[in-house]
Kinemage of the C-alpha trace (Angstrom):
@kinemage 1
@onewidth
@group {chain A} dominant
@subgroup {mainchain}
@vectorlist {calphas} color= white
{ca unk a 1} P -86.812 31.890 -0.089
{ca unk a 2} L -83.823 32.329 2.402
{ca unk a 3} L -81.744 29.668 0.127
{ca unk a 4} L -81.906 31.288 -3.255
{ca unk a 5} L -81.366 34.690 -1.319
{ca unk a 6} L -78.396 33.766 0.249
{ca unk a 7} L -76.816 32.155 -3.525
{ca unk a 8} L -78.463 35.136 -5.166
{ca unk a 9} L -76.054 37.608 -2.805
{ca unk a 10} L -73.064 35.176 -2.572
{ca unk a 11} L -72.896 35.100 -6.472
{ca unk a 12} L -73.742 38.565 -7.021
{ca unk a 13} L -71.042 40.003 -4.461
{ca unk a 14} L -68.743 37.569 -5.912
{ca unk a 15} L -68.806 39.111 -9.594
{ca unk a 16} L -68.289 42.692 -7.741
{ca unk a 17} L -65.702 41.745 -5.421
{ca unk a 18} L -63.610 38.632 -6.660
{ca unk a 19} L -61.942 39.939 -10.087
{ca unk a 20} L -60.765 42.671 -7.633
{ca unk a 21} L -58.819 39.890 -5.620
{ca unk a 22} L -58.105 37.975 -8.300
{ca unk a 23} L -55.695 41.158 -9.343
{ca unk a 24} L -54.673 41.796 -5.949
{ca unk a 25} L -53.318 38.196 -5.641
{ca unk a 26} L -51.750 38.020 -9.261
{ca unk a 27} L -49.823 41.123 -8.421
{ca unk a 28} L -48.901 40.329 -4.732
{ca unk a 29} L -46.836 37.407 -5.099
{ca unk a 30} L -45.435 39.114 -8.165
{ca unk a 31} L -42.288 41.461 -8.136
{ca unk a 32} L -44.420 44.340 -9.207
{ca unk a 33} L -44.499 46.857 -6.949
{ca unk a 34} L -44.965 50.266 -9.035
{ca unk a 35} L -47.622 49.413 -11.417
{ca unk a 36} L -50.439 46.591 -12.282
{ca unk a 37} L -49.767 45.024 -15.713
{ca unk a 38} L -52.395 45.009 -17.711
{ca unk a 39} L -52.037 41.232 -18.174
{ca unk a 40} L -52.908 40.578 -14.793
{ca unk a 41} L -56.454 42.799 -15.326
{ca unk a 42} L -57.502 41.202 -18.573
{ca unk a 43} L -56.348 37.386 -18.653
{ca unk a 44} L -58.794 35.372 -18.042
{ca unk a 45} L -60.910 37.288 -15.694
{ca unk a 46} L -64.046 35.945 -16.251
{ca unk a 47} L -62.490 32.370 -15.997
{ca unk a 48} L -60.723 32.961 -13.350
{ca unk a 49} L -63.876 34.483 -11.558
{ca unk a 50} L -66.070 31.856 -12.232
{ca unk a 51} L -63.589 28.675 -10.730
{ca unk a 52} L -62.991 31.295 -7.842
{ca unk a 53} L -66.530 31.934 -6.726
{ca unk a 54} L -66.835 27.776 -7.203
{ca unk a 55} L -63.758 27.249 -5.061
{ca unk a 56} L -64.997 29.701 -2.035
{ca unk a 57} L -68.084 27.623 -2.287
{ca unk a 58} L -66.642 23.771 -2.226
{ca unk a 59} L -64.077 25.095 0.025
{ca unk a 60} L -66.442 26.054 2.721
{ca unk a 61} L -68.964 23.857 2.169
{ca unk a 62} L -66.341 20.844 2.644
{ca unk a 63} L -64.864 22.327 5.582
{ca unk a 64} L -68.275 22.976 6.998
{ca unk a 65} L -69.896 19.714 6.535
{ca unk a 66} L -66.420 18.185 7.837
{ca unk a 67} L -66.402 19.825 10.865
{ca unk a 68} L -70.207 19.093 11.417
{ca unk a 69} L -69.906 15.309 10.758
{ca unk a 70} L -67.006 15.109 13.228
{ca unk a 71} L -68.684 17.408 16.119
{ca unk a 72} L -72.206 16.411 16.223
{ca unk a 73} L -71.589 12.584 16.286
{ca unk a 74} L -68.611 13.257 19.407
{ca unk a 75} L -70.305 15.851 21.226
{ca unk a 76} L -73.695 13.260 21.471
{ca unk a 77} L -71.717 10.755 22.134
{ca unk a 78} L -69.531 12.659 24.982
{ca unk a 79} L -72.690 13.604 26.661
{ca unk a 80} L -74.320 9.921 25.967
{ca unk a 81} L -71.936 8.414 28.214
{ca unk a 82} L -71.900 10.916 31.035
{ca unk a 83} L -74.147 11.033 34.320
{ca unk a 84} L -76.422 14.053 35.036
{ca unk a 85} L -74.086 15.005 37.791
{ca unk a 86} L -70.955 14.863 35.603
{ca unk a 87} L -72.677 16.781 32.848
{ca unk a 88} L -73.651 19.505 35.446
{ca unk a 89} L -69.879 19.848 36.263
{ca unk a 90} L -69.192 20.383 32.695
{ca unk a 91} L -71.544 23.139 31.698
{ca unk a 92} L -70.993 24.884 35.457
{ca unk a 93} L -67.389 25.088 35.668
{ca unk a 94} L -64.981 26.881 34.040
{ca unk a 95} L -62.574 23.812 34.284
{ca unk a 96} L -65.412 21.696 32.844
{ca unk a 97} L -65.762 24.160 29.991
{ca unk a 98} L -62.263 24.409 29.449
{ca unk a 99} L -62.697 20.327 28.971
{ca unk a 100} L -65.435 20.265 26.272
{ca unk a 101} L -63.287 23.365 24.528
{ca unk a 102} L -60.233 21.170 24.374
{ca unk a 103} L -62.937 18.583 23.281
{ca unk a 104} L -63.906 20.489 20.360
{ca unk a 105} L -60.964 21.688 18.906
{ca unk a 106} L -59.569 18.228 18.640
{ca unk a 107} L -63.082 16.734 16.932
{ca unk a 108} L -62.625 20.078 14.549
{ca unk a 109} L -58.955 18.779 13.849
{ca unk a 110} L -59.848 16.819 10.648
{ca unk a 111} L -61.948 20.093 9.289
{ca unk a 112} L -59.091 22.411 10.309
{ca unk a 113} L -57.182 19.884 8.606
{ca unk a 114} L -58.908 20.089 4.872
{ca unk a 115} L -59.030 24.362 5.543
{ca unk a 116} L -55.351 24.127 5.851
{ca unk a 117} L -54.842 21.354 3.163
{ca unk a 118} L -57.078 23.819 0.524
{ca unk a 119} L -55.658 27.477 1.922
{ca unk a 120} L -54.133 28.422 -1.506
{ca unk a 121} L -57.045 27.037 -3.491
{ca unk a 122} L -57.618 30.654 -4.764
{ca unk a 123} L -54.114 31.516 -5.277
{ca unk a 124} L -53.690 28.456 -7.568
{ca unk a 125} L -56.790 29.697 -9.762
{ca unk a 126} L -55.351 33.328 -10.066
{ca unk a 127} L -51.746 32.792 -10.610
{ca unk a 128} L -51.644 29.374 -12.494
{ca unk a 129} L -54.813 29.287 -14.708
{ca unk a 130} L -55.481 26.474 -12.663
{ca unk a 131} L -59.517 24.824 -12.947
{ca unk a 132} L -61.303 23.634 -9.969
{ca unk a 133} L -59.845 20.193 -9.579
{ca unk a 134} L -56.093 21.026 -10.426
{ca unk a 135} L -56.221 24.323 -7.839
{ca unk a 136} L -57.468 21.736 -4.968
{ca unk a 137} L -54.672 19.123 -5.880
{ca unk a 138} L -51.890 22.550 -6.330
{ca unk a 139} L -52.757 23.614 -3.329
{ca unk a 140} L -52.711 19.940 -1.167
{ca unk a 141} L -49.581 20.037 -2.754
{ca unk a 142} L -48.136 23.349 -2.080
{ca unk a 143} L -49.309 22.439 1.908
{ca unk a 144} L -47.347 19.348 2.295
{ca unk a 145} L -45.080 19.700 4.652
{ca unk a 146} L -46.098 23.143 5.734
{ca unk a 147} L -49.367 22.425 7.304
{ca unk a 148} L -48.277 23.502 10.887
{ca unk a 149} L -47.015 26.684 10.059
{ca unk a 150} L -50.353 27.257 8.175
{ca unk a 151} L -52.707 26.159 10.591
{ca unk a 152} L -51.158 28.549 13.248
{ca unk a 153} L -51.104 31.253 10.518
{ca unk a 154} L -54.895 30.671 9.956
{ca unk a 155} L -56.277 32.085 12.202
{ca unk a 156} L -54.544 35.446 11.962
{ca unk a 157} L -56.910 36.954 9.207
{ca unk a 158} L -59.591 36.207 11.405
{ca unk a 159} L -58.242 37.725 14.381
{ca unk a 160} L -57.378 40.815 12.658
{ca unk a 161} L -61.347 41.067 11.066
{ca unk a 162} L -63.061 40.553 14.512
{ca unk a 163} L -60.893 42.814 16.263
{ca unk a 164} L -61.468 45.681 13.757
{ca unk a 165} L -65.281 45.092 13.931
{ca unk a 166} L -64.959 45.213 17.450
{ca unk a 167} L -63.235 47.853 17.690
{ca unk a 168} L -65.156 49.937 15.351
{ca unk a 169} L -68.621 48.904 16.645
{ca unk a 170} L -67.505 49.461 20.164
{ca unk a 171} L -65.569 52.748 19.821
{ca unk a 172} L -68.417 54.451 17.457
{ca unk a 173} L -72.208 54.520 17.762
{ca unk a 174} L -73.995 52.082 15.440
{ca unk a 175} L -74.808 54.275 12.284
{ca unk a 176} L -71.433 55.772 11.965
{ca unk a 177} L -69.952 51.529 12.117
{ca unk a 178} L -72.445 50.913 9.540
{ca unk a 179} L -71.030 53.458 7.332
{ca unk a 180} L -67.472 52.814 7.953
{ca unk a 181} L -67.863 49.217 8.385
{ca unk a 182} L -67.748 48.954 4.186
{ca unk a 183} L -63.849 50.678 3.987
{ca unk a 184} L -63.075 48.746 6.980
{ca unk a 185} L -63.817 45.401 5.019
{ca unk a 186} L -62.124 46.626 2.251
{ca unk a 187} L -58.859 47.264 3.885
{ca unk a 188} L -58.900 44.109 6.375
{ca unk a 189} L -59.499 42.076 3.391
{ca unk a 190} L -56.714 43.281 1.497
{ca unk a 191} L -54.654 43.039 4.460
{ca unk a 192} L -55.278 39.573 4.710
{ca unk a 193} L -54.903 38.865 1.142
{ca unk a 194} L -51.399 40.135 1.621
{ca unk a 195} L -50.567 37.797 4.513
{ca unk a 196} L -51.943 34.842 2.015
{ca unk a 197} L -49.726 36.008 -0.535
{ca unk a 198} L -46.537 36.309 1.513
{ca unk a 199} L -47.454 32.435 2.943
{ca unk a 200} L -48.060 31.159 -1.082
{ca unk a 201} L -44.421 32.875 -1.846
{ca unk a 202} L -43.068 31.286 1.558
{ca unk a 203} L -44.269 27.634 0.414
{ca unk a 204} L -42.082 28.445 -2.847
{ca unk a 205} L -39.761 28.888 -0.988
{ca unk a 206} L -39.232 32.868 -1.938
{ca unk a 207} L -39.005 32.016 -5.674
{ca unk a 208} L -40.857 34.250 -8.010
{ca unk a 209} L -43.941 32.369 -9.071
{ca unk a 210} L -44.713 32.378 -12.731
{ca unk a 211} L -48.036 33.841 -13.402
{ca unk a 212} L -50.135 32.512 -16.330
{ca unk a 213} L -50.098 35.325 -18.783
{ca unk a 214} L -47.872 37.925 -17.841
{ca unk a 215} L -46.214 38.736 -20.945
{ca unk a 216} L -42.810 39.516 -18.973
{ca unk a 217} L -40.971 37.215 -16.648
{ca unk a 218} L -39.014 38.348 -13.673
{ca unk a 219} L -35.418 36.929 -13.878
């Protein structure tokens, strides 16, 4: 029962929460600052909602199983060929631990790879009508040859989200964070979609994107 719960939530938050981005993205890496055209409410919401919620869902699934596949196999394998007092010294030390870190991040290099690679997956739905298929091969191609600056941009959106939970859950007792922790997502989250936005403009190179359906074009 855990399964269908889990795709029962994921799809109904989704409905609620990703036409709501979808806007927020369309008018972002527009030049639009004093108003929302209506254009970018209406067009092809529901479209645009359904190859969204599909993307979020290949998109982590890939990068999930990816990492998986390359960590399980080199962590067994790490430990296969080490002696009981060399294992010790890894899991006791902090130098040891530092080791198997270093370890990990490069077997997660391949998965952190494909996240970076499929980063504007989303952005290519909402601004460029794009399906599935043609938003994964926009956005491997809006990555090339940007995938360093990326991958050390990454991580940002998840640094700023677990610092405000911590700070909020730390600094305030648990029922007032479980009341504020709802406008805290909502902010954080449009925070980061702004520091997406800013990166899909960057990879244009600062031109103004065409968005599909906007009746009027920015010169």
């Amino acid at each position: 029962m855990a399964v269908p719960a889990v795709l029962l939530a994921s799809v109904t938050g989704g409905i609620f929460t990703i036409p709501v981005q979808i806007v927020a993205i369309r008018t972002m890496v527009s030049r639009h600052t004093d108003r929302i055209p209506e254009e970018f409410i209406f067009h092809n919401m529901g479209w645009a909602t359904l190859h969204s919620l599909l993307g979020s869902w290949f998109v982590s699934i890939l990068v999930g199983v990816t990492g998986l596949v390359c960590l399980l196999p080199g962590m067994l394998i790490l430990f296969a060929v080490m002696d009981a007092p060399t294992q010790s010294w890894m899991l006791g030390s902090w130098l040891g631990n530092s080791g198997i870190g270093l370890f990990v991040l490069i077997l997660l290099l391949p998965s952190a790879f494909l996240g970076v690679s499929l980063l504007f997956v989303g952005q290519e739905i909402a601004v460029k009508d794009r399906n599935l298929i043609q938003a994964i091969v926009g956005s491997w191609r809006q990555c090339r040859g940007h995938r360093v600056r990326l991958l050390l941009l990454s991580p940002v959106p998840t640094l700023i989200q677990t610092g405000v939970l911590m700070l909020v859950f730390v600094r305030l007792d648990q029922v007032w964070a479980q009341s504020l922790i709802f406008v805290e997502t909502a902010i954080v989250q449009m925070t980061i979609l702004a520091i997406m936005a800013r990166a899909y403009v960057a990879v244009h190179n600062d031109t103004v994107i065409p968005i599909a359906g906007a009746s009027r074009r920015e010169d």
